[in-house]
Backbone bond lengths (Angstrom), bond angles and torsions (degrees), N, CA, C in turn:
res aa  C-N    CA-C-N  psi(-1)  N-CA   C-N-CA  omega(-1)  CA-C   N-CA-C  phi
1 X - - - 1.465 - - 1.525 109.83 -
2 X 1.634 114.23 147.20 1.402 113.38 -172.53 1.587 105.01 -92.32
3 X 1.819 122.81 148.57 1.992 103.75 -158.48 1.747 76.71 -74.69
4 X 1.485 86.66 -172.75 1.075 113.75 -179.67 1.285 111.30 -90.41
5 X 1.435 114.86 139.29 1.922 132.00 -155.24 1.430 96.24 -86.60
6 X 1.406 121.55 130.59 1.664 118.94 148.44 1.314 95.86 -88.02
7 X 1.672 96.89 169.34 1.318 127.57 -172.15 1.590 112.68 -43.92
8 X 1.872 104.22 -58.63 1.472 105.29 155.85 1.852 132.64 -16.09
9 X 1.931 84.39 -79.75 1.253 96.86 177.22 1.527 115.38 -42.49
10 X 1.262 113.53 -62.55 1.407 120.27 -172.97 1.837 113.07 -61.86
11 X 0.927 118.24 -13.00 1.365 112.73 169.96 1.568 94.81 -82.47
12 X 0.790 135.47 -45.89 1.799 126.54 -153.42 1.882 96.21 -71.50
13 X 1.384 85.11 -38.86 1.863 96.88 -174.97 1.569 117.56 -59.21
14 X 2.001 97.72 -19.64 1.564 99.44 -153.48 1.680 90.51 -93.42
15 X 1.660 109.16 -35.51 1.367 123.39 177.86 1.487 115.76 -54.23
16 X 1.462 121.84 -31.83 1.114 119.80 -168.28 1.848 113.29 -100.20
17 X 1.367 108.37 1.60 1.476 110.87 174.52 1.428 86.45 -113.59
18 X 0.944 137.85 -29.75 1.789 121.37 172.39 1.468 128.24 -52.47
19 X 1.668 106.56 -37.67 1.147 121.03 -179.80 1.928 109.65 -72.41
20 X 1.254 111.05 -29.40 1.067 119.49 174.10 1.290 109.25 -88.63
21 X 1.081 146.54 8.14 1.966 134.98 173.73 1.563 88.45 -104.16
22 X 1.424 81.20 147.91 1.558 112.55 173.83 1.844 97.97 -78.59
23 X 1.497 106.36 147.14 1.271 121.94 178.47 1.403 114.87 -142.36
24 X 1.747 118.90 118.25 1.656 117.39 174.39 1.483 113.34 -60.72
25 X 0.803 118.80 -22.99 1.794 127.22 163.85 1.520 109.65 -83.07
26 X 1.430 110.17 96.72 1.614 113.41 -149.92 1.857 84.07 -86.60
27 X 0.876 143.17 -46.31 1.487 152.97 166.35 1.605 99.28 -33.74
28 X 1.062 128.89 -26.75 2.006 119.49 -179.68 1.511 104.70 -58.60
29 X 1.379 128.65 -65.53 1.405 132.75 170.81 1.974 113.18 -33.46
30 X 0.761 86.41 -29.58 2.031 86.37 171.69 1.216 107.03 -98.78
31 X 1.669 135.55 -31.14 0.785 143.08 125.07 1.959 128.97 32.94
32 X 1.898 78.00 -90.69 1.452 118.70 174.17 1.672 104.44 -64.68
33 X 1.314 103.98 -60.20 1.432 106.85 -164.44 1.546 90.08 -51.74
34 X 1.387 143.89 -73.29 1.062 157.43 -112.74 2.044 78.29 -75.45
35 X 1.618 110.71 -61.65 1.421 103.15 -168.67 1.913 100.63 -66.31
36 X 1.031 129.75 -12.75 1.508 102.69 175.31 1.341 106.97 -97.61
37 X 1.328 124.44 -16.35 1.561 104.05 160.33 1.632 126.07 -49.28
38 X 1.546 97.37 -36.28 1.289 94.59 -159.41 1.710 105.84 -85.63
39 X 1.250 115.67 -10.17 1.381 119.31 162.24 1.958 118.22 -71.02
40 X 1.375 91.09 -52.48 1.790 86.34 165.99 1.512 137.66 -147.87
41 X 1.386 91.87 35.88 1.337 92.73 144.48 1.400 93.95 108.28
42 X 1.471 115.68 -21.52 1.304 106.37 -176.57 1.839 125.75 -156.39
43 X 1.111 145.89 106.54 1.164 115.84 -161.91 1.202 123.97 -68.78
44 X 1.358 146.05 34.27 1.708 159.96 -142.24 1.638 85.26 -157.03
45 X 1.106 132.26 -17.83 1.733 119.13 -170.94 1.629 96.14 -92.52
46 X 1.469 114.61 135.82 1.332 130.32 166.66 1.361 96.43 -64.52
47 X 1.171 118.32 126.25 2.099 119.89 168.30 1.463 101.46 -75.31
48 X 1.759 120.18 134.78 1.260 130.95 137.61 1.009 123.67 -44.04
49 X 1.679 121.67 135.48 1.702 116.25 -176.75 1.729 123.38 -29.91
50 X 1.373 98.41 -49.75 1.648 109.58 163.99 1.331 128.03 -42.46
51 X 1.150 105.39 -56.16 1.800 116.52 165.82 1.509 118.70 -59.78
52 X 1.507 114.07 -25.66 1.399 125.07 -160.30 1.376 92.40 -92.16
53 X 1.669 131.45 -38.71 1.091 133.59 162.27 1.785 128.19 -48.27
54 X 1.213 100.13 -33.65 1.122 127.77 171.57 1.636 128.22 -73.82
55 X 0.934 88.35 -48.45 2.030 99.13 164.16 1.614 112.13 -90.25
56 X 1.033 119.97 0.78 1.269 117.79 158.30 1.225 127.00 -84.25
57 X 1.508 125.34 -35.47 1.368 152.58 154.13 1.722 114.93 -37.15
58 X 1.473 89.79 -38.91 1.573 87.70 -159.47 1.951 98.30 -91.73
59 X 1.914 112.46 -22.59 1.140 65.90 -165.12 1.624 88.30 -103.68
60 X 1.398 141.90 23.50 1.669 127.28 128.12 1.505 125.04 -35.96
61 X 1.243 110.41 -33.26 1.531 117.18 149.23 1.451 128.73 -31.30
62 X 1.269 102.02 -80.97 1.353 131.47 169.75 1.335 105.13 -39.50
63 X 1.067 126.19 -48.19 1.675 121.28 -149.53 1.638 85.94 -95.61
64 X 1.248 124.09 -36.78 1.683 127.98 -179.07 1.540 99.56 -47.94
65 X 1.042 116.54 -68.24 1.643 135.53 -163.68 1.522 117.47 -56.97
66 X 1.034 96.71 -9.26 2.065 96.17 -177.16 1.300 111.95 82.65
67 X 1.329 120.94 2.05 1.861 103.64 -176.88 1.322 96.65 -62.43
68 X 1.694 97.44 -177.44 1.260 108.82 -173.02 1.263 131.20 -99.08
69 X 1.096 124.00 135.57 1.578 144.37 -145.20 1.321 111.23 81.36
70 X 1.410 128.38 9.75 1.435 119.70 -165.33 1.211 114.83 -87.19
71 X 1.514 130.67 10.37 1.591 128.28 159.32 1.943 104.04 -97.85
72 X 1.253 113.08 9.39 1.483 104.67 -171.21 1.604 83.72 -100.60
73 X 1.437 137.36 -58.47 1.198 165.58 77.53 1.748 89.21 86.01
74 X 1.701 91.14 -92.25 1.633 95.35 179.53 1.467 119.70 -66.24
75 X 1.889 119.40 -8.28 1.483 96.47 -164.77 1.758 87.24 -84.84
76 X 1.265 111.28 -23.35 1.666 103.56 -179.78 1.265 113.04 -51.25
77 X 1.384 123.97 -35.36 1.429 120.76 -144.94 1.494 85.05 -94.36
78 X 1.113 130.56 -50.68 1.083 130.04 -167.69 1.991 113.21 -69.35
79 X 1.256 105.92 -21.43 1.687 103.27 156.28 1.306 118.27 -73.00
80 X 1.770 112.77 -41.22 1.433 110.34 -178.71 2.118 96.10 -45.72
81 X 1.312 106.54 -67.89 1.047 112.23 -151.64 1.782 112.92 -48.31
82 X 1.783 103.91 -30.86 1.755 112.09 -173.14 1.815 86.83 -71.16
83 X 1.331 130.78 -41.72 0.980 133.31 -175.35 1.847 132.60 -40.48
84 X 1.690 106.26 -35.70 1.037 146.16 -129.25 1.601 89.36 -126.24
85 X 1.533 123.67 -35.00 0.995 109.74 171.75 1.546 113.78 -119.49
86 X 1.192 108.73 30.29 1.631 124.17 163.40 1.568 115.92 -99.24
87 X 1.131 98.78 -42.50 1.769 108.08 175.06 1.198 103.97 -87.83
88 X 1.220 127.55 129.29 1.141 142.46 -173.90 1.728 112.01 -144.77
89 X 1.510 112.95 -36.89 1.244 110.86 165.89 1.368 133.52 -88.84
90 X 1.805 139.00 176.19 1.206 119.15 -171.49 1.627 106.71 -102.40
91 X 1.552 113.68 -8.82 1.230 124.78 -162.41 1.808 106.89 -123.45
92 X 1.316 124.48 126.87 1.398 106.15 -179.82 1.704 102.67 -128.42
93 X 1.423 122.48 157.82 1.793 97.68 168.63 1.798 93.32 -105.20
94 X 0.980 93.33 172.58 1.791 95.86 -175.39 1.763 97.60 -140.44
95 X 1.809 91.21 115.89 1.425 119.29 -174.30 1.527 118.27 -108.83
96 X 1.399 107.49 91.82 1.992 111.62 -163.17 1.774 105.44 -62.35
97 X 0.986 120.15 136.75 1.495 114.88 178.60 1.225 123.26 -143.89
98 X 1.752 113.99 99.36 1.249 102.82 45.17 1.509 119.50 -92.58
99 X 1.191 131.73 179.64 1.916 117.80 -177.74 1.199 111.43 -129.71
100 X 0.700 118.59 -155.21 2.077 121.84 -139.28 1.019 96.47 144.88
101 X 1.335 126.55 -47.08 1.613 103.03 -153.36 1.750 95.06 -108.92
102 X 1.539 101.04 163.13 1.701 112.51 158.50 1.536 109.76 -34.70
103 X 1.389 104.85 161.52 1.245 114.52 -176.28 1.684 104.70 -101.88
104 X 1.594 118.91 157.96 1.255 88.14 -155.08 1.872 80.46 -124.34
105 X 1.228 151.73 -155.71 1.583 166.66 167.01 1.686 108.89 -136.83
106 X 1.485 112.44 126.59 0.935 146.58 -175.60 1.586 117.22 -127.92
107 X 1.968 115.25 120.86 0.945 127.53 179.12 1.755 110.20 -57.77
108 X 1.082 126.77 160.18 1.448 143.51 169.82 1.613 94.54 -60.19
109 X 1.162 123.17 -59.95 1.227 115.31 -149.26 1.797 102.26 -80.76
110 X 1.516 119.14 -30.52 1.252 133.03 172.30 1.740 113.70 -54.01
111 X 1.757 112.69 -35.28 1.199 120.56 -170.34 1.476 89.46 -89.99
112 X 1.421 140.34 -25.77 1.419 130.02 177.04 1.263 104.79 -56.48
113 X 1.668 134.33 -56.55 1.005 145.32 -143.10 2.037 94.96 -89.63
114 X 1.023 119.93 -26.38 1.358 120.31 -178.50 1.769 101.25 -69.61
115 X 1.335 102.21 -61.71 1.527 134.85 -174.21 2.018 85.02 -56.22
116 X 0.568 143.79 -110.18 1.839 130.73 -174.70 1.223 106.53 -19.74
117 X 1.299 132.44 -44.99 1.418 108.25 -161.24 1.528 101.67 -98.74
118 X 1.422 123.24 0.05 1.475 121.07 158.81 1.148 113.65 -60.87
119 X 1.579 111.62 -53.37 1.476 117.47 179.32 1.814 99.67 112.51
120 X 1.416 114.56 -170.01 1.388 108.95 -165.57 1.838 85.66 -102.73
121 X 0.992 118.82 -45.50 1.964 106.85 172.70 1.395 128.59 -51.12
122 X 1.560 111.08 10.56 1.610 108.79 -176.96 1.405 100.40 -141.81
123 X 1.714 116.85 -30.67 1.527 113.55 -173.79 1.323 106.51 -91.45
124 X 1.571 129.92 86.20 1.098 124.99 174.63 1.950 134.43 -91.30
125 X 1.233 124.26 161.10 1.074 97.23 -170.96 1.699 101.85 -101.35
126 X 1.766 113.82 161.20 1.493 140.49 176.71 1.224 103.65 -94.45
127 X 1.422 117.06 -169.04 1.039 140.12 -167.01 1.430 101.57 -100.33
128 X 1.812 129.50 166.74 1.621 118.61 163.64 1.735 103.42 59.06
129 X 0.897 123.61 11.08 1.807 115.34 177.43 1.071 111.86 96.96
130 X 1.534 126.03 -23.42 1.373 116.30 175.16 1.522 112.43 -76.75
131 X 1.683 95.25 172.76 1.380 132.55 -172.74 1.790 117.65 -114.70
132 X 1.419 101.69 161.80 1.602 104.46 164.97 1.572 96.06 -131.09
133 X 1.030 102.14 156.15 1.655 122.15 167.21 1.561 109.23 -114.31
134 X 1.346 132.90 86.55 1.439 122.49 174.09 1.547 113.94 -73.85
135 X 1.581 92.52 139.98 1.722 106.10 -170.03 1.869 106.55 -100.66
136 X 1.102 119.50 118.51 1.535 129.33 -176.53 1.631 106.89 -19.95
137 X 1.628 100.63 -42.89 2.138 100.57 -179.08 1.036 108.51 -77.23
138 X 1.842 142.42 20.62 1.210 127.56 -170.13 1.276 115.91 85.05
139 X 1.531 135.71 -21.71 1.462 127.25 -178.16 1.762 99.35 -82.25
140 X 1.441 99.06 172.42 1.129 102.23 163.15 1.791 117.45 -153.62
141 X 1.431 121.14 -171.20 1.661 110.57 176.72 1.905 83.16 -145.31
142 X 1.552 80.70 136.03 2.256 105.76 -175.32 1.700 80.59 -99.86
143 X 1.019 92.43 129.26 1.726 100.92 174.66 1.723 92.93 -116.51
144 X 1.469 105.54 134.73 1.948 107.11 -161.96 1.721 82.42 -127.24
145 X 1.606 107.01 157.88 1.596 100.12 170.90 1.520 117.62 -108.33
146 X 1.101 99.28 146.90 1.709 90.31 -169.74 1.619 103.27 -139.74
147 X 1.393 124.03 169.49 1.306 117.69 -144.17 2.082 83.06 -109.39
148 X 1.318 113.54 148.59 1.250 127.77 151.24 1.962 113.75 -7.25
149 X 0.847 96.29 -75.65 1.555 85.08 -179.22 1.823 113.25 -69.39
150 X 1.115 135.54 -27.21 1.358 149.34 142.79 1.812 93.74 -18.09
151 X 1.414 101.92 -102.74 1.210 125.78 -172.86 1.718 102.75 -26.10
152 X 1.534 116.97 -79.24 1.726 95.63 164.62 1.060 150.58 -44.66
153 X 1.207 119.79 4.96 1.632 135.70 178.58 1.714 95.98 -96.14
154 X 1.454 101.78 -52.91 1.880 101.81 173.82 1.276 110.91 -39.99
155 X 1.627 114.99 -56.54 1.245 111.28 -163.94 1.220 129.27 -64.73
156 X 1.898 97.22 -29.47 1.940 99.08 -172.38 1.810 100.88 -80.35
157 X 1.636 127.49 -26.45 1.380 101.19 176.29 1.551 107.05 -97.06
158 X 1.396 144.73 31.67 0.968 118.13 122.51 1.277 131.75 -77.05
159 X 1.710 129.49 -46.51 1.323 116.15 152.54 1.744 132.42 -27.31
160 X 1.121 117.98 -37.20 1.308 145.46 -171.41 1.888 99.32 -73.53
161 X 0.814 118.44 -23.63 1.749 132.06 -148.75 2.381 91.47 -120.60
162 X 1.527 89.51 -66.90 2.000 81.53 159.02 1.052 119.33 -61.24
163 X 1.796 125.61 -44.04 1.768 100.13 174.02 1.507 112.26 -45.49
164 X 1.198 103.27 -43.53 1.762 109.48 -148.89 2.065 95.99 -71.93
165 X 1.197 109.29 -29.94 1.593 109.07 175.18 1.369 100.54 -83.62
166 X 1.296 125.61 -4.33 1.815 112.67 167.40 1.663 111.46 -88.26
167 X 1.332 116.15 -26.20 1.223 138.69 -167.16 1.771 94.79 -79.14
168 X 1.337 117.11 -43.55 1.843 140.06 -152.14 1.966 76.20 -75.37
169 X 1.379 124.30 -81.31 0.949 155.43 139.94 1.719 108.83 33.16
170 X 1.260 107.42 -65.41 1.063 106.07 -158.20 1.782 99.05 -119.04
171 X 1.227 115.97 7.06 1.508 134.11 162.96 1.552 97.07 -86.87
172 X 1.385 121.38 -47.54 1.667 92.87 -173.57 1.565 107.59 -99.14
173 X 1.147 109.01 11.11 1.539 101.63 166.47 1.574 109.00 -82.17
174 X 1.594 117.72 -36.54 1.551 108.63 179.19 1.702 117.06 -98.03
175 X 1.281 106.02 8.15 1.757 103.19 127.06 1.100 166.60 -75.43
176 X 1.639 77.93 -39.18 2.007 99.68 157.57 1.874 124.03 -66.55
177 X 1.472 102.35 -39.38 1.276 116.00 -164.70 1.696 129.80 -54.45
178 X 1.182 97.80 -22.46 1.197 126.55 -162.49 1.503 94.34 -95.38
179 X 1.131 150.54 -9.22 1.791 146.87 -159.06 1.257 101.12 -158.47
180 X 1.281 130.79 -5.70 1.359 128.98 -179.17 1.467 130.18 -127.70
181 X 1.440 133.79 160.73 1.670 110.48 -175.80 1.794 89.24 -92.39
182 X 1.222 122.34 147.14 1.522 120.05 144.84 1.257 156.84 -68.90
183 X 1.025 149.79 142.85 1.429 129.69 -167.56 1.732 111.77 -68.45
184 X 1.309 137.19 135.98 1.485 127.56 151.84 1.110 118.15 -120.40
185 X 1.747 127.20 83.90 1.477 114.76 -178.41 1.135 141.84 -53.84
186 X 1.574 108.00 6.12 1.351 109.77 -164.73 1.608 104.60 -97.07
187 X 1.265 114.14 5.48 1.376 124.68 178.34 1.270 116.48 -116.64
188 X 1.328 150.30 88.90 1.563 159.23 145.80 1.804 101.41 23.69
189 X 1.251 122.32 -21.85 1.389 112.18 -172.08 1.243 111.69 -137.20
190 X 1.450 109.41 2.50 1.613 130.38 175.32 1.550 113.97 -51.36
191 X 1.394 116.42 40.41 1.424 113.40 177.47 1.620 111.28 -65.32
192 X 1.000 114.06 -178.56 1.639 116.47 -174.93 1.847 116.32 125.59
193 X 1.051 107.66 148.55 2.031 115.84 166.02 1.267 96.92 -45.20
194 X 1.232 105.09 142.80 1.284 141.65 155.64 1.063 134.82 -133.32
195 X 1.614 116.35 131.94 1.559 126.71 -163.78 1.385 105.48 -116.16
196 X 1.671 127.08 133.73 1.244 122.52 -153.64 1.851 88.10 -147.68
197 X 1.460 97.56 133.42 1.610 84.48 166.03 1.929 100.74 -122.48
198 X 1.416 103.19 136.12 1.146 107.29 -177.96 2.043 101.09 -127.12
199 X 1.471 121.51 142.05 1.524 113.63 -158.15 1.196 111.01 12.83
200 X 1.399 118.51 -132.53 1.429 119.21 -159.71 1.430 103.80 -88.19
201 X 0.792 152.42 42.63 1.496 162.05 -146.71 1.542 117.32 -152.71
202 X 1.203 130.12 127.66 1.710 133.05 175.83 1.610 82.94 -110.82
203 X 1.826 102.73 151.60 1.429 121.11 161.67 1.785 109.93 -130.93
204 X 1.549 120.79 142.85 1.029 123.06 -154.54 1.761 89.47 -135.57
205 X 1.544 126.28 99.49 1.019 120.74 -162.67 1.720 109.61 -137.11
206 X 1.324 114.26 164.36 1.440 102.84 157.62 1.690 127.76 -101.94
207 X 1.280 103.97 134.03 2.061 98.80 -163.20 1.967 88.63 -105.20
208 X 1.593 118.94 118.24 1.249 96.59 -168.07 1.616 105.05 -112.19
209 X 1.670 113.85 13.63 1.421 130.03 145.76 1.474 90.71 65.65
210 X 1.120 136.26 -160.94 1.493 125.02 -152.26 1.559 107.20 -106.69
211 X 1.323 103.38 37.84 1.949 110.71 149.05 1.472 120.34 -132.99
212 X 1.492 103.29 86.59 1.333 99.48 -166.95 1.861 117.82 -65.49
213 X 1.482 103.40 -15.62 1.627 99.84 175.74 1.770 111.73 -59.33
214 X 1.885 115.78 10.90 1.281 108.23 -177.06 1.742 104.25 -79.40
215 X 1.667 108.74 -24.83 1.461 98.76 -175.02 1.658 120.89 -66.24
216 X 1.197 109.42 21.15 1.498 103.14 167.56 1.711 108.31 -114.04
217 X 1.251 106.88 6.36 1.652 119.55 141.54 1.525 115.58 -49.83
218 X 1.239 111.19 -68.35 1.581 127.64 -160.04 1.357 105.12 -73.95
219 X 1.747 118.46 -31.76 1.126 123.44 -134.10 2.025 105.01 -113.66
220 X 1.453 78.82 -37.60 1.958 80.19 164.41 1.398 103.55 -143.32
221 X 1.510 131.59 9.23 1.309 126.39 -177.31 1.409 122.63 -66.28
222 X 1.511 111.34 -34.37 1.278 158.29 -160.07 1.626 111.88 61.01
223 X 1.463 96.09 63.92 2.071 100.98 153.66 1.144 103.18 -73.38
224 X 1.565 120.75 -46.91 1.498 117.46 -156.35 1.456 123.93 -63.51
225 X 1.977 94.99 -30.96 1.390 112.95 -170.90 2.061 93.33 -75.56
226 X 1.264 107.05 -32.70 1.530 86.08 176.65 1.307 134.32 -104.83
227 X 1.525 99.41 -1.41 1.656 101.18 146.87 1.767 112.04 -55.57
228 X 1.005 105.82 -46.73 1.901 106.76 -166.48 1.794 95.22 -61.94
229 X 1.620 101.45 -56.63 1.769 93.57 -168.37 1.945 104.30 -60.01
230 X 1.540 127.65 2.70 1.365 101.61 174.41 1.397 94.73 -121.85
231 X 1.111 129.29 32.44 1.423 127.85 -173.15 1.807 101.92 -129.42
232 X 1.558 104.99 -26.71 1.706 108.05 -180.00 1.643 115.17 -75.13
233 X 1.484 126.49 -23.43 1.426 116.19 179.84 1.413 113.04 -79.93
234 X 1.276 129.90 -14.09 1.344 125.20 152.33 1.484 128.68 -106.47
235 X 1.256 114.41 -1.68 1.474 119.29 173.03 1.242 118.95 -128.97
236 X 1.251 127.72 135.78 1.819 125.39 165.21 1.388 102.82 -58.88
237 X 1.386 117.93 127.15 1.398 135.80 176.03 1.600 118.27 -107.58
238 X 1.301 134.53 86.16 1.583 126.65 174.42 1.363 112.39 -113.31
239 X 1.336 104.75 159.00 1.513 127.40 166.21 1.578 97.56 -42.51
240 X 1.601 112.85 139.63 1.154 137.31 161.13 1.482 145.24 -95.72
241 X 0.896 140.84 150.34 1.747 123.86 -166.99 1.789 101.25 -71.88
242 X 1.460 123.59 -65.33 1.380 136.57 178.55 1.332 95.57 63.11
243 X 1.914 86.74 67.95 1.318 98.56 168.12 1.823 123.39 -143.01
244 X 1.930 89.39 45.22 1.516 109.75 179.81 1.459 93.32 -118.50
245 X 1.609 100.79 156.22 1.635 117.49 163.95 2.081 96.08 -55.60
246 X 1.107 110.49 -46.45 1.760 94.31 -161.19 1.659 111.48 -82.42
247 X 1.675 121.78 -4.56 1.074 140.22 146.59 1.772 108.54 -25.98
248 X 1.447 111.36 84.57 1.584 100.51 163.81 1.374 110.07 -105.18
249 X 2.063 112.16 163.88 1.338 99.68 -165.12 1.605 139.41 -58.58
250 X 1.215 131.90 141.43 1.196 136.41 -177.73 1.677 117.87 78.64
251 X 1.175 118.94 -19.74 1.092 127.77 157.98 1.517 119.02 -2.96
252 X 1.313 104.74 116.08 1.433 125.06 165.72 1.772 129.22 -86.28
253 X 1.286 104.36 97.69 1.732 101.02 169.00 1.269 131.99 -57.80
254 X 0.952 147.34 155.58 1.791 116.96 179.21 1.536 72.82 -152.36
255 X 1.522 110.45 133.35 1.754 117.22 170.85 1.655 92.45 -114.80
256 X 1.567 125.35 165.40 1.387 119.25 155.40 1.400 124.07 -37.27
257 X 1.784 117.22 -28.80 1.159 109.16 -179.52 1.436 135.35 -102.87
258 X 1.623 103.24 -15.60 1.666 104.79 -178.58 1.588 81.51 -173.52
259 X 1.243 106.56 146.00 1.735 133.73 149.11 1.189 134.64 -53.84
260 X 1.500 119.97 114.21 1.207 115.56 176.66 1.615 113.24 -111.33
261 X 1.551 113.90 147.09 1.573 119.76 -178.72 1.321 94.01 -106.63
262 X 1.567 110.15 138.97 1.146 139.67 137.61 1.328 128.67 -80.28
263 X 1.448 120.02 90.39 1.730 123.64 -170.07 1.576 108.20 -113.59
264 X 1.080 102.17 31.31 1.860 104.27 -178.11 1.555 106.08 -90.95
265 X 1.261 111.85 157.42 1.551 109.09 -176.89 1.734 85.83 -79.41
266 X 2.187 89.22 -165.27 1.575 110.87 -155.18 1.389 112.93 -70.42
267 X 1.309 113.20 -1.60 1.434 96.58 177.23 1.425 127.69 -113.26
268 X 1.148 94.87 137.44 1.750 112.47 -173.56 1.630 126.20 -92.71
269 X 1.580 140.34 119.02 0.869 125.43 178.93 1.741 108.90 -69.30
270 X 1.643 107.42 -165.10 1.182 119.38 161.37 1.480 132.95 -111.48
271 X 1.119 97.89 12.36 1.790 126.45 -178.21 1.614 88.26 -60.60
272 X 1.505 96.80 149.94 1.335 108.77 158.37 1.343 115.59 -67.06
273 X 1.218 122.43 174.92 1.294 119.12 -154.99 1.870 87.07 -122.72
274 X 1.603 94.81 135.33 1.450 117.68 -162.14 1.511 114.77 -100.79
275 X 1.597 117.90 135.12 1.198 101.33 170.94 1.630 144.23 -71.43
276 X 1.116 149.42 140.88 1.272 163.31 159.18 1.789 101.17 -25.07
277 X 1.243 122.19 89.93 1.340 123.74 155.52 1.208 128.75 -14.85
278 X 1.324 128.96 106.58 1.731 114.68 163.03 1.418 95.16 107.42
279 X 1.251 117.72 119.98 1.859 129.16 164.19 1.729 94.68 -59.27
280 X 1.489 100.42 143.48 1.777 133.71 -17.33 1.366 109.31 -92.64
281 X 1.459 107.03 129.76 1.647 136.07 -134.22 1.615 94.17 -94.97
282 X 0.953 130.73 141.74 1.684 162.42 168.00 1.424 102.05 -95.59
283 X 1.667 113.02 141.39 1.792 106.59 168.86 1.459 94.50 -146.71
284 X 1.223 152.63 80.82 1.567 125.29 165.66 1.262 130.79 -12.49
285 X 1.118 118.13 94.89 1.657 111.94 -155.51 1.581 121.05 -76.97
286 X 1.141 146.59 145.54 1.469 144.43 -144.95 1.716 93.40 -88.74
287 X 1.541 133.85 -60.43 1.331 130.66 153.44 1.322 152.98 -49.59
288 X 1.300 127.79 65.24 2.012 106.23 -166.68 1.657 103.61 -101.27
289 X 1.384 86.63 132.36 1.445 101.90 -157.05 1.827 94.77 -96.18
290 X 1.478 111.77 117.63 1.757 97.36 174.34 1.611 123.61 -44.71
291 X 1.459 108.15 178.92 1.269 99.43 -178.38 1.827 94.67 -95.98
292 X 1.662 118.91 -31.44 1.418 114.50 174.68 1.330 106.18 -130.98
293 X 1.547 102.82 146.24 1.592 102.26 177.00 1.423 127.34 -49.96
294 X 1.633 113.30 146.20 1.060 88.83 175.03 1.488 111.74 -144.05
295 X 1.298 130.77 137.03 1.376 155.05 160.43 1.358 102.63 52.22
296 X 1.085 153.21 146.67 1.994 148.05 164.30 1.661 94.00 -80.87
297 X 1.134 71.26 149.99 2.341 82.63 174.42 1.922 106.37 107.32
298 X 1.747 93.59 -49.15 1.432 113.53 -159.30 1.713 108.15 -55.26
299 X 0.803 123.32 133.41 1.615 129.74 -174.56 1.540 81.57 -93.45
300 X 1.569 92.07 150.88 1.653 133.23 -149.38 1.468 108.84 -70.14
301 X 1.250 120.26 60.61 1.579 92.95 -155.66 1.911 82.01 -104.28
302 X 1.426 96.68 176.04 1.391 118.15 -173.64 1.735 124.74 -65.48
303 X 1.162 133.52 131.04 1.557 129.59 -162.33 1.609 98.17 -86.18
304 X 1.208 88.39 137.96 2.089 99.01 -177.76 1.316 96.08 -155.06
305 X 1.294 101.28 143.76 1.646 111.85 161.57 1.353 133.43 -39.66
306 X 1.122 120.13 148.71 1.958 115.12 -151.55 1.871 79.85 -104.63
307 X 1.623 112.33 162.51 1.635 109.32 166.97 1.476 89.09 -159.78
């Protein structure tokens, strides 16, 4: 449990998640500085609880008086504050819902800064000390508190779970490689499969780079059908929902534990992307992060081996 804040404390606490929220009144951040200069002398000086008491005062002021930005002003302060008495622990696990994925650990002070910039209509409180964070598409993440040794156990099997999708990763790339062309986006005609590992998750897709008449490669040529026949003697391969925006056609999931197909035609909703019924669970994941950067301008397409 976090002690309990004096006024001090809690001003320095309130100053230091203020400075960090984003504000449409881009002028509030000078704002601030302007009232902690005038408390000590400088806006670069950390305030003493006293001072922190003191610059808290002034800018309830501010927000009283009508200047300008001063209703953006108080709704911050007043999230810092719903914020402030939601977090209470130093350790949280963070449970996406719906989930699919590993569970991940979150600092106290990281869940303060989430919890403010949700605002008080999204950071609500649970049961046992926990929290929810509601996400604008209907998803959300239950943040639960858990003690120091808790929290390191989270961390080593999710690490434990990305080795094993770097390991997943580069096993179905030198199965595919050998019978198939690859994707290379860095070339205008670089159509081809592409293998992408994003968290614990592999994706097995077609990238058809700027000739889209290639998706009738994937789509009735049968790549897809022989990606699956060299991807099924070591992996469970099933039909998929392909029912995420990043869901492209035919798309292959590949989890550490079994394969999922994506056989839906081209169109994609904007739904979050749902988990796979029944342990051990599949999710199309909302992020796939390449394996190497690539080029600015270039639209997002999936990292696969070059041939």
């Amino acid at each position: 449990m976090r002690d309990t804040l004096t006024p001090g404390s809690y001003g320095q606490l309130e100053l230091r998640l203020l400075r960090r929220a984003s504000f449409a009144a881009t002028y509030l951040p000078q704002v601030i500085d302007f009232i902690v200069r005038e408390v000590t002398g400088s806006e670069f000086t950390r305030p003493c609880a006293q001072e922190a008491v003191q610059i808290h005062s002034r800018l309830v002021r501010y927000t009283v008086h009508g200047q300008p930005g001063a209703r953006e002003l108080a709704r911050s302060m007043l999230n810092v504050r719903h914020a402030v008495g939601l977090v209470q622990h130093e350790h949280y696990r963070a449970s996406a819902v719906p989930g699919g994925r590993h569970d991940s650990v979150v600092s106290g002070g990281q869940l303060l800064r989430h919890c403010v910039a949700a605002g008080r209509e999204r950071a609500l409180p649970a049961r046992g000390g926990a929290l929810v964070i509601a996400e604008a598409d209907g998803a959300s993440t239950v943040y639960r508190p858990v003690s120091a040794v808790e929290a390191r156990a989270i961390q080593v099997t999710a690490r434990n779970a990305k080795e094993e999708a770097i390991r997943l990763h580069e096993q179905v790339v030198e199965a595919l490689a050998p019978h198939v062309v690859m994707a290379d986006w860095s070339r205008d005609e670089g159509y081809g499969v592409a293998v992408d590992v994003a968290q614990e998750a592999v994706t097995v897709q077609w990238w058809p780079a700027s000739l889209p008449q290639t998706w009738a490669l994937w789509e009735r040529g049968g790549i897809r059908e022989l990606c699956v026949a060299m991807l099924s003697p070591s992996w469970r391969v099933t039909p998929g929902a392909g029912q995420s925006l990043d869901d492209h056609p035919g798309m292959l999931h590949i989890s550490i534990i079994k394969c999922t197909v994506i056989a839906s035609g081209r169109a994609a909703t904007q739904a979050r992307p749902r988990t796979v019924s029944g342990p051990p669970h599949v999710q199309p994941l909302p992020h796939q992060v390449p394996s190497h950067p690539r080029p600015a301008g270039h639209p997002p397409p999936p990292q696969g081996n070059r041939r």
